[in-house]
N, C-alpha and C positions, 0 to 999 in steps of 0.2 A: 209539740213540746211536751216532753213527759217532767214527771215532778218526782223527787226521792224524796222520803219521807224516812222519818226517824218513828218508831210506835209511840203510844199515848203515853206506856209506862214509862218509854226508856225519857220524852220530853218531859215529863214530872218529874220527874228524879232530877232532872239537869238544868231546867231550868223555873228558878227559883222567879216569879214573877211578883209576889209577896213582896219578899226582900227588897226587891228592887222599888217597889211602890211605897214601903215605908222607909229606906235609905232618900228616896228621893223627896218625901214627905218631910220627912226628919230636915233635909237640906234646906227645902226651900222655907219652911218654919224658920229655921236659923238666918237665912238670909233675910229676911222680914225683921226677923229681931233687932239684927246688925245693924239696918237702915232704920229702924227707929231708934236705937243706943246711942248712932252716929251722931243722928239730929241734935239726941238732947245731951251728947258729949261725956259719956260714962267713962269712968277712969279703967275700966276692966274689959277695953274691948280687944286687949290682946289675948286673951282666954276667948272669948268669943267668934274670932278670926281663926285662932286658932281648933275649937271644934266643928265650925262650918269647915275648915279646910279637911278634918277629917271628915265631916258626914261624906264633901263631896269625892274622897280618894272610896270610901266604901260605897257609893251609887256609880263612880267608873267600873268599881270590883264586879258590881253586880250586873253591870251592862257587856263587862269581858265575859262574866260568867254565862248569861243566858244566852248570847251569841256565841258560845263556842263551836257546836256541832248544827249547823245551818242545814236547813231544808237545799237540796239544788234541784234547778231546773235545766235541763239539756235538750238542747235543739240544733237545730242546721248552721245557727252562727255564731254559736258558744254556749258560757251557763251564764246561768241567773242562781249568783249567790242570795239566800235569804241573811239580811242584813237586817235590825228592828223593825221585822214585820214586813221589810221589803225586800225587794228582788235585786240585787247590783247585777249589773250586764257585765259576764268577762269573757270577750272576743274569744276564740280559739285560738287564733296567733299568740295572746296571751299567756297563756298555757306553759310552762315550761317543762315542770315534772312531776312526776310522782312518787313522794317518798314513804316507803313503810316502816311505820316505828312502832314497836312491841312496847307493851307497857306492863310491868309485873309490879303492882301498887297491891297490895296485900290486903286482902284475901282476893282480889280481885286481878285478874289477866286477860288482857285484851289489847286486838291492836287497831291501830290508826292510820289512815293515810293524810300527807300531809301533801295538798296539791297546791305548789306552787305557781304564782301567778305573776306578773309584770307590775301589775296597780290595782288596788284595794282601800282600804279605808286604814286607817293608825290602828286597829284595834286588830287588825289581821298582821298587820309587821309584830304585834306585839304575841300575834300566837306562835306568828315563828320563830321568835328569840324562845320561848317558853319551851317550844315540840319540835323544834328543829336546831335550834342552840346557835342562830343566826339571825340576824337582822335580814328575814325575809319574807317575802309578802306573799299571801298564801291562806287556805281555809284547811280545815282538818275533815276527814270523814272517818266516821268509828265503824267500826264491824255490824252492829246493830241497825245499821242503816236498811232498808228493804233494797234488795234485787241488786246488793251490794257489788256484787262480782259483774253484773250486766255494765255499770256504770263506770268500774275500774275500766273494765274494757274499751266502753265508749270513750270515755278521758283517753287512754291509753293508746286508742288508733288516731287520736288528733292530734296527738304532740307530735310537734315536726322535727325535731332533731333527736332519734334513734329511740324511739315510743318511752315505755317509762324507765326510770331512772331504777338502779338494784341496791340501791343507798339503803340502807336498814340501820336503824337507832335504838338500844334496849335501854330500857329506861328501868330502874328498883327504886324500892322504895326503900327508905333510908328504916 
């Protein structure tokens, strides 16, 4: 089983692991707060519900954020998406296609593959509404990735219905 790897710099930059440990510090603070407010019946616990509901929409942001571009693992009987720090298993029969989306976000130009899959986790349907502009399940792979092209190729001879798809998305920035 070989492992794709994203480099040191390009996972720094992307994933914000900080963030994510203080949005989620921030939450569960608030949650504590809330059940003791509860207890003693405070008139202001609609303010209160209501920025625990935001801390917890900014600790999803930061959990969609740091999983975006996943380490993969490829082997004999499919990959292994990296998902928080773990691996998901996705059969090869799984596999559907391979889609390339250009992205020209300013000053910045690079493109993505977007490899769709049959079943993932919510936060993967949610990358394909995002980079595919469908409710479809699926990880991304960015150009940055190592040994990029070896790995297109290996995805690309296991997809069983006519290899990858030529579907291409350009995306600007506003």
């Amino acid at each position: 089983m070989k492992t794709y790897h994203y480099s040191q710099d390009f996972r720094t930059k992307h994933r914000n692991y900080l963030s994510l440990f203080l949005s989620l510090s921030f939450f569960l603070v608030l949650v504590s707060i809330a059940v003791v407010d509860y207890q003693s019946q405070q008139e202001d616990m609609g303010v209160r519900w209501l920025i625990m509901y935001l801390a917890f929409i900014v600790t999803i942001y930061d959990l969609y954020q740091i999983n975006l571009y996943p380490n993969i693992n490829v082997g004999e009987t499919g990959l292994g998406v990296e998902f928080l720090g773990f691996y998901i298993p996705v059969p090869w029969e799984n596999v559907e296609s391979i889609l390339m989306i250009q992205s020209r976000y300013y000053p910045e130009v690079f493109t993505e593959w977007f490899v769709r899959t049959k079943k993932l986790t919510l936060f993967h349907l949610l990358y394909g509404k995002n980079k595919y502009g469908k409710f479809a399940t699926g990880f991304l792979i960015r150009s940055e990735m190592e040994s990029i092209q070896e790995l297109l190729d290996k995805i690309g001879s296991k997809i069983p219905v006519n290899g990858p798809q030529s579907y291409q998305k350009t995306e600007y920035s506003d």
